[in-house]
PASE-445082 format. One record per residue: residue in one letter; x, y, z of N, C-alpha, C in turn. Coordinates in steps of 0.1 Angstrom, whole numbers, plus 5000, padded with zeros to 4 digits. Layout:
% PASE-445082
aXYZXYZXYZ ...
% end
This chain:
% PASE-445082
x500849885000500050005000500950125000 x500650234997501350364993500750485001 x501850574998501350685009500850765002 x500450764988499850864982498350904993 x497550845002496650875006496650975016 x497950995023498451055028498951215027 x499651215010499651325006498651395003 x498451555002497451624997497651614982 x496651624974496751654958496651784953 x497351834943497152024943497351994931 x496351924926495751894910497251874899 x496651894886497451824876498451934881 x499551914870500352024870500352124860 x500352244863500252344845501652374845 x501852384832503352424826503252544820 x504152634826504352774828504952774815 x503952854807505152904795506553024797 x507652984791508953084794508353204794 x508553334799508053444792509453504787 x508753614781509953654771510553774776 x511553794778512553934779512954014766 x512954154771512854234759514454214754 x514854234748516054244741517054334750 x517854334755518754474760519954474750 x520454594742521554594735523054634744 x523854584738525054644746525254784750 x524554884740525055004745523955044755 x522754984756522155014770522754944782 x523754814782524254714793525754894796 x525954914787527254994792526755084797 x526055164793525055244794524355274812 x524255144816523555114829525055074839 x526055034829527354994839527655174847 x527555234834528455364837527555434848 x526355434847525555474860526055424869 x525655294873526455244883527655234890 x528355294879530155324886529355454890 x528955564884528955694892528455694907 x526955614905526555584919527655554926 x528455414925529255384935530055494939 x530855504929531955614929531155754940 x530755784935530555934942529755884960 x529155714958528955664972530155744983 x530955584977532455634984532955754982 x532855814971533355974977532856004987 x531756004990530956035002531356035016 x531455865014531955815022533455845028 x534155885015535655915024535656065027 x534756185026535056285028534356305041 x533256235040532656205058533656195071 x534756035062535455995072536656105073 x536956175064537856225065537556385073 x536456415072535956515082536056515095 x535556375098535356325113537156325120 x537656245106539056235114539656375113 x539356505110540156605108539456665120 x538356645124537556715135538156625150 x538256495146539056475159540656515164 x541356485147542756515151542356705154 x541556735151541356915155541756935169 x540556855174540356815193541556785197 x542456685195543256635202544756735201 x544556825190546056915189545457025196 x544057115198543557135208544457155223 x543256995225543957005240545356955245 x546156945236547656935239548457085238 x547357105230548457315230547957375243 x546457325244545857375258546857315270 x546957205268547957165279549757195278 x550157215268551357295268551157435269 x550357505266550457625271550357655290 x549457555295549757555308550657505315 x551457415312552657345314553557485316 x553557565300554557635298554657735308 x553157795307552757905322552957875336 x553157765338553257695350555057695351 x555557655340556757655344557757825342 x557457905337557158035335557558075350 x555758045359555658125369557058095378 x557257925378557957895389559257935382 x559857955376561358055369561258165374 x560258275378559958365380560158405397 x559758315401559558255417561158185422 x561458175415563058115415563958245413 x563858335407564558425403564758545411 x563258585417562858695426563758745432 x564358605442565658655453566458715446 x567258645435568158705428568058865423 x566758885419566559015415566759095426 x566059085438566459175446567259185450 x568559095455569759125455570559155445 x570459155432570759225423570859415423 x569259395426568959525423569259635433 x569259535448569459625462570859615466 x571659575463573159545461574059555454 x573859475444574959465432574959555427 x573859565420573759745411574359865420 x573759845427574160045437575359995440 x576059905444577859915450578159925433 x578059835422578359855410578659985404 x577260045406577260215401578160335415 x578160295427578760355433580460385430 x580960195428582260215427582360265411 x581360295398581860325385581560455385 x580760555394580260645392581560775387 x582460765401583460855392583560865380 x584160715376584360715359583760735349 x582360735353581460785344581260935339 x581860965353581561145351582161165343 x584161145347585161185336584561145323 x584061005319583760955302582961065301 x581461115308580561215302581561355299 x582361425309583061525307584061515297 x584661395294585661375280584961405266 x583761375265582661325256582361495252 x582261575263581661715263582761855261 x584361745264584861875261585661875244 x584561775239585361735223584561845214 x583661895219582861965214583062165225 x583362135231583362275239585062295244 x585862255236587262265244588062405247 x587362525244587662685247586862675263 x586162615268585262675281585262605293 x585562615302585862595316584762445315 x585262335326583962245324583662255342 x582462195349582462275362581362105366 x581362055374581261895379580561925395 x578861895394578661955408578361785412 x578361795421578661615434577561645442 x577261575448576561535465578261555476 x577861615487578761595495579461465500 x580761515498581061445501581961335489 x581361365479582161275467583261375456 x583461495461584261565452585661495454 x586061505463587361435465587961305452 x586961215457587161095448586861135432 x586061235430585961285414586961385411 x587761455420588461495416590061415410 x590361295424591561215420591161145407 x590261135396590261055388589861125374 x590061295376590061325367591461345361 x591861325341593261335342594161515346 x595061475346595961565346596161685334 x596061615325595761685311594461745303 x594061745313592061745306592661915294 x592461895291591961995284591662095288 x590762145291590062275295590062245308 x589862385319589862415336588862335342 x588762255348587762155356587362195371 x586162255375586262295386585062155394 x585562115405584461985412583862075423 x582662095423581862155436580862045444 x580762075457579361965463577962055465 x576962005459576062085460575061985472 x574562075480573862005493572361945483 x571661995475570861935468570461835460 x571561765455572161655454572461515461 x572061395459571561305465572961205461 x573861125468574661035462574360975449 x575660955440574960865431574460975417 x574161135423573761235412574761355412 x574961395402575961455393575361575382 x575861695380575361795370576961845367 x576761815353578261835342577761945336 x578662075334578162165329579162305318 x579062325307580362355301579962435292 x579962595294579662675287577562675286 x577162615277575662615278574762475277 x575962405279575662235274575562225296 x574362085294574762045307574261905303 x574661825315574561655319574061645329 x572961535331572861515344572961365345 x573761295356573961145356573561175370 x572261045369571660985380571760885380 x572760755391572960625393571960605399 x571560655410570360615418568960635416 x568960685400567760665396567760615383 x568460575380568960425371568860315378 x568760275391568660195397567260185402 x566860245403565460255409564860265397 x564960305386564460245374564560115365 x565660055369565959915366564859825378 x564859845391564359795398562759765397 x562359925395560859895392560259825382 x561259845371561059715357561159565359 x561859565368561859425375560759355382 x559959435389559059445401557959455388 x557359535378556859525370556859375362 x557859335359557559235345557359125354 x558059125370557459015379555858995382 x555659085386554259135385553059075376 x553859125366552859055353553258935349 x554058875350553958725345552858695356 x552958705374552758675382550858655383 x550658755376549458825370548858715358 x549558705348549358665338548758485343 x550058455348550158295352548558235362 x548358325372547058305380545658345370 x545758445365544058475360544258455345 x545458425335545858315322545158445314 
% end
């Protein structure tokens, strides 16, 4: 006995006639290739200038915050050079300098009065001091000067300041306010880094 009774039946069978396809010629198959490269092609264009955006937007971020972070590194190390240096400046500026300019100050006067009598050498040259320093400006003027050199102390006059004066020309040399001008520029650019480095 067989299992046909078993199976369902879904009647005879009909036979599908082929159907027909229209003809396509080659230059419509190229025709449909070359679309299809543009599609792809310009896909992937797409696609790489996307990726290539994203990656220019991240490497953007990341050089970002490395300059952000070198620039605070740098400011940081800045301040503390600054903070390192301070002492030095003051004792530079409250010491070194003023014994510096104290012990050159003579010599300076003579260089200014050599300087003045290249130009006025008919006319008396006349050197006013703070008390107390004519002496030493006198021993270091030469022997030969040129023209009559007279050294006076004027009580108005503060160590350190000097008025060179020769016919209608005058000089004034202030060490102690060369110093005190050097100093405050010190105290200034400290300042401002100091300034800078806390509020950036």
């Amino acid at each position: 006995m067989g299992i046909t009774h078993l199976l369902e039946d879904f009647g005879t069978a009909t036979i599908v006639a082929p159907m027909a396809f229209p003809e396509v010629s080659e230059e419509q198959i190229e025709e449909e290739r070359a679309v299809s490269y543009e599609k792809g092609y310009g896909a992937g264009w797409d696609d790489a200038v996307t990726a290539k955006g994203k990656e220019t937007a991240q490497l953007s971020a990341t050089l970002t915050s490395s300059l952000e972070d070198l620039n605070f590194t740098y400011k940081e190390a800045q301040s503390q050079l600054i903070e390192s240096l301070d002492p030095m400046f003051k004792v530079l500026t409250s010491a070194v300098l003023p014994d510096t300019m104290a012990a050159t100050f003579g010599h300076h006067i003579v260089d200014q009065m050599t300087d003045m009598a290249k130009t006025h050498t008919d006319q008396p040259m006349s050197i006013f001091v703070s008390p107390g320093e004519a002496p030493a400006v006198r021993s270091l003027l030469p022997d030969s000067f040129a023209t009559p050199v007279q050294v006076q102390e004027d009580e108005n006059l503060a160590p350190g300041q000097a008025y060179l004066r020769t016919g209608t020309s005058e000089r004034e040399i202030n060490s102690s306010g060369l110093v005190e001008s050097i100093q405050d520029s010190i105290d200034a650019f400290t300042y401002h880094i100091r300034e800078e480095s806390q509020y950036g």
